[in-house]
C-alpha atoms as a printed R data frame, in Angstrom:
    type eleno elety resid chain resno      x       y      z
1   ATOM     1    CA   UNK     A     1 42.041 -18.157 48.091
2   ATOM     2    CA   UNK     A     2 38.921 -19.584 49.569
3   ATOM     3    CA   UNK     A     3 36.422 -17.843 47.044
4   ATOM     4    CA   UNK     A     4 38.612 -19.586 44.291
5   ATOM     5    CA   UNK     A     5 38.081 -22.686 46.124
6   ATOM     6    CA   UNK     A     6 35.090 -22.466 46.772
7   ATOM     7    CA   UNK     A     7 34.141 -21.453 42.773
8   ATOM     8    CA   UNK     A     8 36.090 -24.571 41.759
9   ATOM     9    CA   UNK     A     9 34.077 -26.761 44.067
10  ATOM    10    CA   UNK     A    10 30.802 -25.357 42.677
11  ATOM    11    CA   UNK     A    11 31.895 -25.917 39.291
12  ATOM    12    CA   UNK     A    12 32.883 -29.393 39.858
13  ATOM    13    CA   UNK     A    13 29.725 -30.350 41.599
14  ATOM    14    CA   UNK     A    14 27.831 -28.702 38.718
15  ATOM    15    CA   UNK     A    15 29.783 -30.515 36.355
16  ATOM    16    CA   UNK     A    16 29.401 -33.865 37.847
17  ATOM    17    CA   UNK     A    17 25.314 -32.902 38.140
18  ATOM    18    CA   UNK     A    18 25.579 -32.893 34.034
19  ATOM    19    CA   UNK     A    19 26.881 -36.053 33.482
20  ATOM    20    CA   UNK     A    20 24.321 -37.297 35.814
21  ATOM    21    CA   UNK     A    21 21.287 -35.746 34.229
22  ATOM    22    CA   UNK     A    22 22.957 -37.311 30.946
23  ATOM    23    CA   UNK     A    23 20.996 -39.655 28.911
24  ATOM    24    CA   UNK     A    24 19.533 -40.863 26.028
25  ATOM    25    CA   UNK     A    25 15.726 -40.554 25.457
26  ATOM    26    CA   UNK     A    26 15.737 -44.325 24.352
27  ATOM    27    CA   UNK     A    27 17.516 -46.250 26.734
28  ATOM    28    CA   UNK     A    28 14.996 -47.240 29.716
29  ATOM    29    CA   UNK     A    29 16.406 -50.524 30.093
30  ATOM    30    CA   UNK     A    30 19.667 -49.513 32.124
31  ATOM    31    CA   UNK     A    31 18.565 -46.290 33.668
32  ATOM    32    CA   UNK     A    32 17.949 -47.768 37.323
33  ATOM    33    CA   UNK     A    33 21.579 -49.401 37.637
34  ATOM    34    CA   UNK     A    34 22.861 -46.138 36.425
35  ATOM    35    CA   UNK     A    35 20.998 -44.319 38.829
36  ATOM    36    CA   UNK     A    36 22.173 -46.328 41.535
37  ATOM    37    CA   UNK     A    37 25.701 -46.448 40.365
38  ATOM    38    CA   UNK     A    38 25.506 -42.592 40.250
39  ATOM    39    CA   UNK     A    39 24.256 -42.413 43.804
40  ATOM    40    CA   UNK     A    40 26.770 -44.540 45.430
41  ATOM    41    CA   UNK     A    41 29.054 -42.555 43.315
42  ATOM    42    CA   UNK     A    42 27.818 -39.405 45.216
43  ATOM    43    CA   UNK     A    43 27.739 -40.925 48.441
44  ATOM    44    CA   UNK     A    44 31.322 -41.712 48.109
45  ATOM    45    CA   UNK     A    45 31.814 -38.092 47.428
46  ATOM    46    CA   UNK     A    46 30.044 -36.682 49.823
47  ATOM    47    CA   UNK     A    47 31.764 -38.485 52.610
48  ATOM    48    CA   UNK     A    48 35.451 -37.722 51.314
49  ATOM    49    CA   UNK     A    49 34.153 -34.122 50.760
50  ATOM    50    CA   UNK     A    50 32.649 -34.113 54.414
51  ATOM    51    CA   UNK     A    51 35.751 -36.012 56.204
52  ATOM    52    CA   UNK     A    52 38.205 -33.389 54.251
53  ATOM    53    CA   UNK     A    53 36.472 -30.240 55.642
54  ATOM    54    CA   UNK     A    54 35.856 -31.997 59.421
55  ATOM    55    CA   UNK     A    55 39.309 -32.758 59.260
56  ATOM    56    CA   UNK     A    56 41.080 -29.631 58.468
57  ATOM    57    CA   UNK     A    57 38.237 -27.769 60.896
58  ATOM    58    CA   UNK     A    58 39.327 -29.995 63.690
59  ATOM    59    CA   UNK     A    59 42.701 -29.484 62.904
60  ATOM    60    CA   UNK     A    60 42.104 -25.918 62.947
61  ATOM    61    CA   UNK     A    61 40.127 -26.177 66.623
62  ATOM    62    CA   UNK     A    62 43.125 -27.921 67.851
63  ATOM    63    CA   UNK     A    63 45.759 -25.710 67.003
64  ATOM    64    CA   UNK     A    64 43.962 -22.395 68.262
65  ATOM    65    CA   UNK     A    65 43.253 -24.238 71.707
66  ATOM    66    CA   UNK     A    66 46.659 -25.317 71.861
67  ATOM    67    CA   UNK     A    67 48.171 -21.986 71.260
68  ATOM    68    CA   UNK     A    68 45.405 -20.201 73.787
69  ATOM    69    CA   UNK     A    69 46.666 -22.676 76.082
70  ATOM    70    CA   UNK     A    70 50.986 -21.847 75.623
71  ATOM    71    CA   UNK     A    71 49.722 -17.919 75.631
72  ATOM    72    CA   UNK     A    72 47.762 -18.359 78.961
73  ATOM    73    CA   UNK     A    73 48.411 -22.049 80.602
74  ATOM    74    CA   UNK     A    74 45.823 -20.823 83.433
75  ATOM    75    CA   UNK     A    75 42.854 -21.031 81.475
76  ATOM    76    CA   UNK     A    76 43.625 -24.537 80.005
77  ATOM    77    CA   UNK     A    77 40.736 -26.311 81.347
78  ATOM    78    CA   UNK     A    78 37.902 -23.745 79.944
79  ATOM    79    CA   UNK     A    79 39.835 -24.301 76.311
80  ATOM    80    CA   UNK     A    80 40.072 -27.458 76.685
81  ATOM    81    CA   UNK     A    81 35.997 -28.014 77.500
82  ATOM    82    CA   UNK     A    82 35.279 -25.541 74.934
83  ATOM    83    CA   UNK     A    83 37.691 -27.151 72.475
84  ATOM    84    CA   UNK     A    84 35.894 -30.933 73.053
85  ATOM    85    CA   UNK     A    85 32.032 -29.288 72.233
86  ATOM    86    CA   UNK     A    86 33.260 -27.561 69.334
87  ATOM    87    CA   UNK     A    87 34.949 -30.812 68.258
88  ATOM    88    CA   UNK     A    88 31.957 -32.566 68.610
89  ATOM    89    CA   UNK     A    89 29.499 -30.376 66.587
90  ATOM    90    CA   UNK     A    90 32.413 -30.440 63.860
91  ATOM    91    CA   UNK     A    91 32.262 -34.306 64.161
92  ATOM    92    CA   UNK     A    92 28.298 -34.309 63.982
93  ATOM    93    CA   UNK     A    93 28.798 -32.747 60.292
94  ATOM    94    CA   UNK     A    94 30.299 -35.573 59.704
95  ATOM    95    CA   UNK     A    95 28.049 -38.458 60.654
96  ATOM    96    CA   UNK     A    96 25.408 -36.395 59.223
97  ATOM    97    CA   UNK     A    97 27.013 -37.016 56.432
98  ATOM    98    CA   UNK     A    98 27.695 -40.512 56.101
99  ATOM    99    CA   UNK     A    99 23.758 -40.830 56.804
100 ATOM   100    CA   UNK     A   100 23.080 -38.935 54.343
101 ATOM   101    CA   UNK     A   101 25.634 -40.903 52.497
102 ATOM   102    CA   UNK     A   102 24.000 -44.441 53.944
103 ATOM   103    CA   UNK     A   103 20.242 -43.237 52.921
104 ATOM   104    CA   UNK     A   104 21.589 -42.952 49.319
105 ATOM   105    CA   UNK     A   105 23.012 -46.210 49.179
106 ATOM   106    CA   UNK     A   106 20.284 -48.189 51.085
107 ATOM   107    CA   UNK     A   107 16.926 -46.320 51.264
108 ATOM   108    CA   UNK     A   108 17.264 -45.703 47.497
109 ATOM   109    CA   UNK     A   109 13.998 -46.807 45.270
110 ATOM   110    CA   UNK     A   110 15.842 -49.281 42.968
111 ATOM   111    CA   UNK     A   111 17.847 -50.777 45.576
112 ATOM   112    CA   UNK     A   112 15.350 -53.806 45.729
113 ATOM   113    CA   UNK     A   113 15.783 -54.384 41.892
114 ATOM   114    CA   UNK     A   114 19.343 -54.008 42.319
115 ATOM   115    CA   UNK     A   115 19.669 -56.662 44.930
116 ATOM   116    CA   UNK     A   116 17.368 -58.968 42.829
117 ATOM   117    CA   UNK     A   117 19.568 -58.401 39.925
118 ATOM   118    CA   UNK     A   118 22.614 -59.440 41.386
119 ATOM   119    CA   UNK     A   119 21.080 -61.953 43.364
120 ATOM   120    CA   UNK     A   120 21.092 -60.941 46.971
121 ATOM   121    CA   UNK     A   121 17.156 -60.702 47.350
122 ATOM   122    CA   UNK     A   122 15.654 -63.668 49.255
């Protein structure tokens, strides 16, 4: 089940990459507001991808240190320490993520004509 997930991700990312790349030889004029467009398109993407998997990994963390903790109540405070670091490496995918996600939106090379386009540039 998760190679067939995994192929249908990779397929959809490839597919998205095509309509991307997509464009006509002649039309200059437009191809910075679509290539912003398509970035915040991607960052948007990336971060639902990236709070999906972080989600159902934490999920996952919690579950197998709550049932260590019913099969051996003893040891609950090792689980539980261990439990919070993996936690927060899983979380640190994350907000690598939306930086990632933030760089794309903000550091991006036509954001400056963008903004002057729509009016926001002082």
């Amino acid at each position: 089940m998760l190679k067939r997930v995994s192929l249908m991700t990779v397929v959809f990312v490839l597919g998205l990459t095509t309509l991307a790349l997509a464009a006509d030889a002649g039309s200059e004029k437009g191809m910075g507001l679509q290539f912003f467009i398509y970035s915040a398109v991607a960052a948007g993407f990336g971060i639902a991808i990236a709070a999906f998997g972080c989600g159902i990994g934490q999920g996952m963390a919690v579950r197998g240190a709550v049932e260590g903790i019913a099969r051996n109540p003893d040891a609950s405070g090792k689980v539980t320490v261990t439990m919070l670091i993996g936690l927060a490496m899983i979380e640190s995918l994350a907000i690598y993520a939306l930086v990632i996600a933030l760089i794309l939106i903000y550091a991006n090379p036509v954001s400056k004509a963008i903004q002057g386009f729509v009016g926001l540039a002082g």
